[in-house]
N, CA, C and O atoms as CSV, one atom per row, in Angstrom:
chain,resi,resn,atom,element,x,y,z
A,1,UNK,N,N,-103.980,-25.470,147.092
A,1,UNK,CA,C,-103.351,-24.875,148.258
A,1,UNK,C,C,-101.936,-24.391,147.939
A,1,UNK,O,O,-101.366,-23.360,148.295
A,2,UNK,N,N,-101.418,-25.655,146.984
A,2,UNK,CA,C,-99.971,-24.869,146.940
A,2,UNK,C,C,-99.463,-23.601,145.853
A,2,UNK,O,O,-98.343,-23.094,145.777
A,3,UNK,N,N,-100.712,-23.282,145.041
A,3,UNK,CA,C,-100.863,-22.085,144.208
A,3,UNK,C,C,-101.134,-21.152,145.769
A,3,UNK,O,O,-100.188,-20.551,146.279
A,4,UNK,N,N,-102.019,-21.145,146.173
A,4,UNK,CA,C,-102.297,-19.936,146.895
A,4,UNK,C,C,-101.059,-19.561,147.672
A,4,UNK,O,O,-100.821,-18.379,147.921
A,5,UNK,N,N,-100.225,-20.589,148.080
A,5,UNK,CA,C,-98.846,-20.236,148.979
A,5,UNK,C,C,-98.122,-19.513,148.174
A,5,UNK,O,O,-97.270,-18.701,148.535
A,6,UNK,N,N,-98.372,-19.725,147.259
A,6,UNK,CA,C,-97.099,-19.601,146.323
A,6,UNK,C,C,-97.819,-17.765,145.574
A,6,UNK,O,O,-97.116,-16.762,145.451
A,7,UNK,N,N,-99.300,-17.860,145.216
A,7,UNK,CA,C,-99.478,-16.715,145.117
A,7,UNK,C,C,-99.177,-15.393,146.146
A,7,UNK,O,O,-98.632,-14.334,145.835
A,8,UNK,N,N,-99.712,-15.803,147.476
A,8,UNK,CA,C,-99.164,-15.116,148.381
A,8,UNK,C,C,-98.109,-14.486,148.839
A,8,UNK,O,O,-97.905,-13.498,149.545
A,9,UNK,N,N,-97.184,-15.645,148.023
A,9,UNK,CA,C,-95.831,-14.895,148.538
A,9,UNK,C,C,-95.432,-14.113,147.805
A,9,UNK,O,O,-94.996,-13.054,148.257
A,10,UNK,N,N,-95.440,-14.385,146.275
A,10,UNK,CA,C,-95.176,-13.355,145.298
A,10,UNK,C,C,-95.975,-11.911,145.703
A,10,UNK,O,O,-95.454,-10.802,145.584
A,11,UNK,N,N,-97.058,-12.106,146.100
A,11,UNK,CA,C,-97.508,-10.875,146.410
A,11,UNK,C,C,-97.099,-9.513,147.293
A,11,UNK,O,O,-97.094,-8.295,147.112
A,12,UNK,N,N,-96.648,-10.766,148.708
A,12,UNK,CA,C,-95.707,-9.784,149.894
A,12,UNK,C,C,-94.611,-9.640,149.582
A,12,UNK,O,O,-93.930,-8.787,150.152
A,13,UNK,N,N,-94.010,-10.556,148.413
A,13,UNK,CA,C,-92.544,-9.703,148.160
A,13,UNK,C,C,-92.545,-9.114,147.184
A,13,UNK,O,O,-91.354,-8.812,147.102
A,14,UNK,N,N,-93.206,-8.540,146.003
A,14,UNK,CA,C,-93.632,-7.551,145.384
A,14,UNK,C,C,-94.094,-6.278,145.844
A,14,UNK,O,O,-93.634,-5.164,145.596
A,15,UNK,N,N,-95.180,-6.642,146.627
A,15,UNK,CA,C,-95.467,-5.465,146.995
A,15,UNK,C,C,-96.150,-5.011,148.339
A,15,UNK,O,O,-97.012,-4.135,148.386
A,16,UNK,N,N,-95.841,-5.457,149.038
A,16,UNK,CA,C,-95.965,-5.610,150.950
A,16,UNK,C,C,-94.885,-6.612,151.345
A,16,UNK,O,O,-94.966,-7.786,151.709
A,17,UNK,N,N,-93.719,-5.690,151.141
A,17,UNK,CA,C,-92.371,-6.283,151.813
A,17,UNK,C,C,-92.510,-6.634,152.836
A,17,UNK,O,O,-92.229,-7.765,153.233
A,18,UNK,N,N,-93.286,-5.144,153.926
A,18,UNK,CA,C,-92.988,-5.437,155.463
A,18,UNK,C,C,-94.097,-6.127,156.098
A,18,UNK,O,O,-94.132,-6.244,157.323
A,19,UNK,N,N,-94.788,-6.479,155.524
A,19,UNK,CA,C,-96.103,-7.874,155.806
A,19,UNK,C,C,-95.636,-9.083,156.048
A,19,UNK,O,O,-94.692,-9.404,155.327
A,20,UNK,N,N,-95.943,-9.766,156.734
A,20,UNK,CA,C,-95.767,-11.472,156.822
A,20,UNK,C,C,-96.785,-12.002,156.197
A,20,UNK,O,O,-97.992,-11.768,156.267
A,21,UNK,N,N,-96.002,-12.942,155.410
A,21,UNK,CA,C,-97.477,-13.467,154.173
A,21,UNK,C,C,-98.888,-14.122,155.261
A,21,UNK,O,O,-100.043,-14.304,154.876
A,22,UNK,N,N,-98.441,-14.328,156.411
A,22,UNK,CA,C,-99.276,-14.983,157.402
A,22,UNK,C,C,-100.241,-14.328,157.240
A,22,UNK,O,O,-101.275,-14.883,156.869
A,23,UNK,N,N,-100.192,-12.652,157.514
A,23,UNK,CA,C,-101.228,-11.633,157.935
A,23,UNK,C,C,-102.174,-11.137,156.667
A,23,UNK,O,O,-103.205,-10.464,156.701
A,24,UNK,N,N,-101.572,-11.616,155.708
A,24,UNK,CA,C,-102.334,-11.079,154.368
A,24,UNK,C,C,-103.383,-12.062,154.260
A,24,UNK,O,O,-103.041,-13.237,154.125
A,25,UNK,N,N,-104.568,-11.776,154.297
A,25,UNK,CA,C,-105.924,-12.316,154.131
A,25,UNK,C,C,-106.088,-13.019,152.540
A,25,UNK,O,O,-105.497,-12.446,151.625
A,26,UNK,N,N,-106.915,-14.291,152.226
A,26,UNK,CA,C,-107.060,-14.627,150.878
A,26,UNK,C,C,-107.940,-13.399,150.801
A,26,UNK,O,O,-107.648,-12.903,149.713
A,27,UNK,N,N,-108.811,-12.682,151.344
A,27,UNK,CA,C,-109.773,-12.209,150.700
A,27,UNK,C,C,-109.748,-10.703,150.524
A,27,UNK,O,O,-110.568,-10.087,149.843
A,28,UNK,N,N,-108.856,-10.223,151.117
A,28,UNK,CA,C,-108.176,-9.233,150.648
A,28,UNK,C,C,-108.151,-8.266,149.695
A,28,UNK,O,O,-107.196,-8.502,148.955
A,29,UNK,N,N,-108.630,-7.469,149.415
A,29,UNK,CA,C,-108.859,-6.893,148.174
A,29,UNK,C,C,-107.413,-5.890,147.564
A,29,UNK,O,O,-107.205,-4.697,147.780
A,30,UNK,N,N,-106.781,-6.625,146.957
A,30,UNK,CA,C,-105.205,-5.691,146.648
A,30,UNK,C,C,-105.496,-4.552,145.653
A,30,UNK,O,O,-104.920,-3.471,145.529
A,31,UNK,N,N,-106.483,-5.045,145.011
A,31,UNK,CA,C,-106.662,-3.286,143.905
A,31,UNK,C,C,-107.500,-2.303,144.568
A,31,UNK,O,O,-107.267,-1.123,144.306
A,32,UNK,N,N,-108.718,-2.666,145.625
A,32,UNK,CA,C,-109.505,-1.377,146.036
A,32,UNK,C,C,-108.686,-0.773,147.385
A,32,UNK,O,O,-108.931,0.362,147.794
A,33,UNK,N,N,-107.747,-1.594,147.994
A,33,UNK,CA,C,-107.084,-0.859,148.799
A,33,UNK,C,C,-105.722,-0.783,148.525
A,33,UNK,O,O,-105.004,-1.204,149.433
A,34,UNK,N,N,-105.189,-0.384,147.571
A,34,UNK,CA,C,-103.574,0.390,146.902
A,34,UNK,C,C,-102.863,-0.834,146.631
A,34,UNK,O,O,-101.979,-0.663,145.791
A,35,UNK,N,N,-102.967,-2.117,147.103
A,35,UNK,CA,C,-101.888,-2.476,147.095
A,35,UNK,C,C,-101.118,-2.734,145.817
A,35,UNK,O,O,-99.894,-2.654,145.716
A,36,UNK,N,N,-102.275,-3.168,144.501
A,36,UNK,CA,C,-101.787,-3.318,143.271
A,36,UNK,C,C,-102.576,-2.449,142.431
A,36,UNK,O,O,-103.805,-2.458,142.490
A,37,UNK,N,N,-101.876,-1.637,141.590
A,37,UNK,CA,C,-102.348,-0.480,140.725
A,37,UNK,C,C,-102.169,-1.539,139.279
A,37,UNK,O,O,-101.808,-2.713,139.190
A,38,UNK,N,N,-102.653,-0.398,138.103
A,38,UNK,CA,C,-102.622,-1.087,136.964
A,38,UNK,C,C,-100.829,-1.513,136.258
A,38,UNK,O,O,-100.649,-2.438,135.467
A,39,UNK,N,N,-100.175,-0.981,136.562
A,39,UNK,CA,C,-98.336,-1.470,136.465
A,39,UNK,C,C,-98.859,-2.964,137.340
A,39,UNK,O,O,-99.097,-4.141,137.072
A,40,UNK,N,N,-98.855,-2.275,138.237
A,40,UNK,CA,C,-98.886,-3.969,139.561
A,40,UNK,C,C,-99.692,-4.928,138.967
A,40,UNK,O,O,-99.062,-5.964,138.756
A,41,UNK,N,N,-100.831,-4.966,138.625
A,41,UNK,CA,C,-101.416,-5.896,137.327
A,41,UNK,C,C,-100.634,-6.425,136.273
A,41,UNK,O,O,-100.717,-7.555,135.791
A,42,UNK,N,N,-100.074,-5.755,136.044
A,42,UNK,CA,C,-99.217,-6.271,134.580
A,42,UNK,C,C,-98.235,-7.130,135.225
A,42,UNK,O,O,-98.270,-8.328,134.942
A,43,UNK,N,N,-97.327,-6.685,136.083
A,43,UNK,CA,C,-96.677,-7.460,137.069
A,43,UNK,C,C,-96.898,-8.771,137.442
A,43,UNK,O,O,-96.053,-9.661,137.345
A,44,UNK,N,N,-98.435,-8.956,138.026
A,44,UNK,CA,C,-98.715,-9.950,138.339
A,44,UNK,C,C,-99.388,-11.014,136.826
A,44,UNK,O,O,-99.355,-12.230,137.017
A,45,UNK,N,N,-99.704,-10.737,136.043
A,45,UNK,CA,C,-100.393,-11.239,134.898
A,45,UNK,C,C,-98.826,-11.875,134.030
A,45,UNK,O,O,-98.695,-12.981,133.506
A,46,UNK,N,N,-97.958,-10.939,134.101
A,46,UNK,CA,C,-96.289,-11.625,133.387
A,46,UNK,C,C,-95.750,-12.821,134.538
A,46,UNK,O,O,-95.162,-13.848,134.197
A,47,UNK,N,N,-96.054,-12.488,135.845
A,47,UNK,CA,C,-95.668,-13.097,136.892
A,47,UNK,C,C,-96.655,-14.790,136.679
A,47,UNK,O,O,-95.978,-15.818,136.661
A,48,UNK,N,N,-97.331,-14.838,136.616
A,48,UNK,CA,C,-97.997,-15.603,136.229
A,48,UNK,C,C,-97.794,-16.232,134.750
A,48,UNK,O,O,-97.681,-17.453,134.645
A,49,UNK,N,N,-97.766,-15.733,134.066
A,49,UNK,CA,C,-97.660,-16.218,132.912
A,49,UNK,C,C,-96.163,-17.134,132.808
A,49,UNK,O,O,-96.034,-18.306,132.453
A,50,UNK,N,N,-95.078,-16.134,133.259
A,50,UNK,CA,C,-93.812,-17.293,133.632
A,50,UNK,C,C,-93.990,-18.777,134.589
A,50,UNK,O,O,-93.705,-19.961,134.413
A,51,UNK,N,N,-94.733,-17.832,135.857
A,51,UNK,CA,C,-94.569,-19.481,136.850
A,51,UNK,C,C,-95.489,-20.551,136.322
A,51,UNK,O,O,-95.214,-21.749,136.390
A,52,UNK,N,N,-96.819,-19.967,135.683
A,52,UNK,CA,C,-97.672,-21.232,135.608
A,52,UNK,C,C,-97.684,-21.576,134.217
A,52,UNK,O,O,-98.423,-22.518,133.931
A,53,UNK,N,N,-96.975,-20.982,133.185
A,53,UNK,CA,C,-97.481,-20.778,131.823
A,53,UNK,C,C,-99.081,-20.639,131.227
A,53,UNK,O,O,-99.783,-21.403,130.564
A,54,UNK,N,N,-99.251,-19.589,131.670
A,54,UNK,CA,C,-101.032,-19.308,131.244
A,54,UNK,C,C,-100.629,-17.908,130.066
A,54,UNK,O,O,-100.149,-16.828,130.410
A,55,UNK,N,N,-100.922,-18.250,128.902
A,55,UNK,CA,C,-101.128,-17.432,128.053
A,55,UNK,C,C,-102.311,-16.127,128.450
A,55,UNK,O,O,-103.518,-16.114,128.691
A,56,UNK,N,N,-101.532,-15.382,128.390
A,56,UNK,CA,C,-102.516,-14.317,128.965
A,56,UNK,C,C,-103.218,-13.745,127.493
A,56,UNK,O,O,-104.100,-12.892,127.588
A,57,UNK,N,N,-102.844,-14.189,126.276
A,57,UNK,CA,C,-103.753,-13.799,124.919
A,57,UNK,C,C,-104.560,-14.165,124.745
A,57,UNK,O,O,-105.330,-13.560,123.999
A,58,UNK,N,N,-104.929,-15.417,125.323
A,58,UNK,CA,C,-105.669,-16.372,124.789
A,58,UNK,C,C,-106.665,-16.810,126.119
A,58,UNK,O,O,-107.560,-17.652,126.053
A,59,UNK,N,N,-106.350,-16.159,127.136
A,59,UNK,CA,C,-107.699,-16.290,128.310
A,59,UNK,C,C,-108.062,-14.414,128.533
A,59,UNK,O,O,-107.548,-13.316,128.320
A,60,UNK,N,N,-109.401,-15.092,129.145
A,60,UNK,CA,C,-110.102,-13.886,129.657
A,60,UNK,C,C,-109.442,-12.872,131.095
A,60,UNK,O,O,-109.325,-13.311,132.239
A,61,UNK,N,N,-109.126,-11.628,130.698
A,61,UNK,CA,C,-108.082,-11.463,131.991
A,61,UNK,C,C,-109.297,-10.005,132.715
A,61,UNK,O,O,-109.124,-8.852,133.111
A,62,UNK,N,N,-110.128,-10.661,132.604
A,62,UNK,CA,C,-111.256,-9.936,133.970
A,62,UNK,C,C,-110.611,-9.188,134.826
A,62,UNK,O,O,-109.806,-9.804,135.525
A,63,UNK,N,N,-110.725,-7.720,135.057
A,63,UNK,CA,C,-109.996,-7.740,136.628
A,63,UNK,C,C,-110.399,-8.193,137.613
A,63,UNK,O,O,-109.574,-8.249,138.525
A,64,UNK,N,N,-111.672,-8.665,137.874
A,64,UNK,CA,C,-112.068,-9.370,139.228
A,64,UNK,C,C,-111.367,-10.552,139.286
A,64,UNK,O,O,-111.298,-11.218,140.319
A,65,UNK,N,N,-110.911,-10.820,138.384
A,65,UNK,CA,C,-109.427,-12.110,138.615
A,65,UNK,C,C,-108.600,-11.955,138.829
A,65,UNK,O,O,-107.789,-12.869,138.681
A,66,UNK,N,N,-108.153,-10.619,139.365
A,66,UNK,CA,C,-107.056,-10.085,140.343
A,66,UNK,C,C,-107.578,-9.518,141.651
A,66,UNK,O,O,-106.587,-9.044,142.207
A,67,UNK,N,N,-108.502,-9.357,142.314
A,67,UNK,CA,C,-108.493,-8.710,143.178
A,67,UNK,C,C,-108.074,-9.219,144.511
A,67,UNK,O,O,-107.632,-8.540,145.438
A,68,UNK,N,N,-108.240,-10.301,144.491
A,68,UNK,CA,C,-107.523,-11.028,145.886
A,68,UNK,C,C,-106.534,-12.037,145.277
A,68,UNK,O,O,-106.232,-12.211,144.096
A,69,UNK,N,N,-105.872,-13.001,147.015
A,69,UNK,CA,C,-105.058,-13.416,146.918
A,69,UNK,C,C,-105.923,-15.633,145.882
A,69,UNK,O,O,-105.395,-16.525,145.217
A,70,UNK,N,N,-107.578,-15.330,146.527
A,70,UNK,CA,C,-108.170,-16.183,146.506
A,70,UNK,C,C,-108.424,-16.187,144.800
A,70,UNK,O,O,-108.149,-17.177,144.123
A,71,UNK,N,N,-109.025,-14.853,144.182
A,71,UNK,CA,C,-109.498,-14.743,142.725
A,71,UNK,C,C,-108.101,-15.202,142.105
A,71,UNK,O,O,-108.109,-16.116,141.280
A,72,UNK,N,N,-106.836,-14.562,142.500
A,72,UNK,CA,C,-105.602,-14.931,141.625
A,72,UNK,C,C,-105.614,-16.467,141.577
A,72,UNK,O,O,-105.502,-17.083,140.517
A,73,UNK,N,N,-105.744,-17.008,142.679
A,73,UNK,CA,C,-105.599,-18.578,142.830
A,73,UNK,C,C,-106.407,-19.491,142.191
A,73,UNK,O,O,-106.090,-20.671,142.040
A,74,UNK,N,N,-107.850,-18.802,141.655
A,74,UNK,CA,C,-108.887,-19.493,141.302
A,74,UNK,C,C,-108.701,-19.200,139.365
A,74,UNK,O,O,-108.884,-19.941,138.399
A,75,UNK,N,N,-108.414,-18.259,139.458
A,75,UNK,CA,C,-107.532,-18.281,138.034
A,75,UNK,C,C,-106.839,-18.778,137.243
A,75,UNK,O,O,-106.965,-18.860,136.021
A,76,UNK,N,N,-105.373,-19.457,138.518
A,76,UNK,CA,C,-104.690,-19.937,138.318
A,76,UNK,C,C,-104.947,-21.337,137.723
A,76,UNK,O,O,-104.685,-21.873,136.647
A,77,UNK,N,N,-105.779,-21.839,139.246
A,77,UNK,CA,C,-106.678,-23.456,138.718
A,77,UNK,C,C,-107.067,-23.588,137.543
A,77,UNK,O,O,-106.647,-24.579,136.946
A,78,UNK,N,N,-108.207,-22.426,136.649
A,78,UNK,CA,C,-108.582,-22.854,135.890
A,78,UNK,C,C,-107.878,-22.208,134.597
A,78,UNK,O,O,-108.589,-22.255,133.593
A,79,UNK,N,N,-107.026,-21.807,134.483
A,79,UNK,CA,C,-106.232,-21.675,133.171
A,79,UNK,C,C,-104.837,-22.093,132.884
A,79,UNK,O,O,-104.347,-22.223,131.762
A,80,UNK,N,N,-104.018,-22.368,134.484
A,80,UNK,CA,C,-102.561,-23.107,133.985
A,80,UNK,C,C,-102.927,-24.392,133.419
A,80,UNK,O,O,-104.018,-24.934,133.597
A,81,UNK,N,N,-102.175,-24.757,132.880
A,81,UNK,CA,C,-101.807,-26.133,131.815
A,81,UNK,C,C,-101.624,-27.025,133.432
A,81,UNK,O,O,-100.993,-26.532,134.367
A,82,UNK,N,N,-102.255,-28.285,133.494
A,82,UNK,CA,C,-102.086,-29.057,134.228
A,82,UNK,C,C,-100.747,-29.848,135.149
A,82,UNK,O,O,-100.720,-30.614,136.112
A,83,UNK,N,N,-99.655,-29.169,134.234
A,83,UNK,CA,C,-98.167,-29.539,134.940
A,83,UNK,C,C,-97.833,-28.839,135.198
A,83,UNK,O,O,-96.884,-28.985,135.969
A,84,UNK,N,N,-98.262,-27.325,134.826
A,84,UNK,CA,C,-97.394,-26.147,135.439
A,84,UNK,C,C,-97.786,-25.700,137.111
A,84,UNK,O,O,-98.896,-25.677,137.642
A,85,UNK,N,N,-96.577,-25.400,137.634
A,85,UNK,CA,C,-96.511,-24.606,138.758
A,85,UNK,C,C,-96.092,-25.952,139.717
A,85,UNK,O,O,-95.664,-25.610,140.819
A,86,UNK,N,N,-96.121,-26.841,139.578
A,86,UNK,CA,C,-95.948,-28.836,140.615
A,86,UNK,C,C,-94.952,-28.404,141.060
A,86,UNK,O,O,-94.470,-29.206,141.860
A,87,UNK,N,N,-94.134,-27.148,140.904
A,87,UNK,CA,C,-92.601,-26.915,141.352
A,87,UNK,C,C,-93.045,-26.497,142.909
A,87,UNK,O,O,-92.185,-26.200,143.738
């Protein structure tokens, strides 16, 4: 739960400023409807890689593991290192 808060928000303040993270759906699809293009991917994949430390060389970076706020989160689970992100 506290990845998905935390994904969420990075998301509306990246890139749906004038959104309230409230209104943004987990299921959401941010690449088939504009919100994240392939820059905005990279964005979020470095963004990730700082907060949770997930080597992005060394896992599988699918894009269907970006398309929502839920796939980012389920990502997160299974490739951060077990202490990262407790912040």
């Amino acid at each position: 739960m506290i990845h998905a808060q935390a994904v969420k928000a990075f998301i509306v303040e990246e890139f749906l400023p004038d959104v309230p993270a409230a209104e943004l759906a987990d299921d959401y699809d941010l690449l088939e409807n504009g919100v994240v293009d392939s820059l905005g991917l990279l964005k979020v994949i470095a963004w990730l890689e700082d907060r949770y430390g997930i080597d992005a060389d060394t896992v599988d970076l699918d894009p269907d593991s970006f398309t929502t706020v839920a796939a980012i989160t389920a990502f997160v689970e299974r490739f951060a290192p077990r202490s990262a992100g407790a912040v």
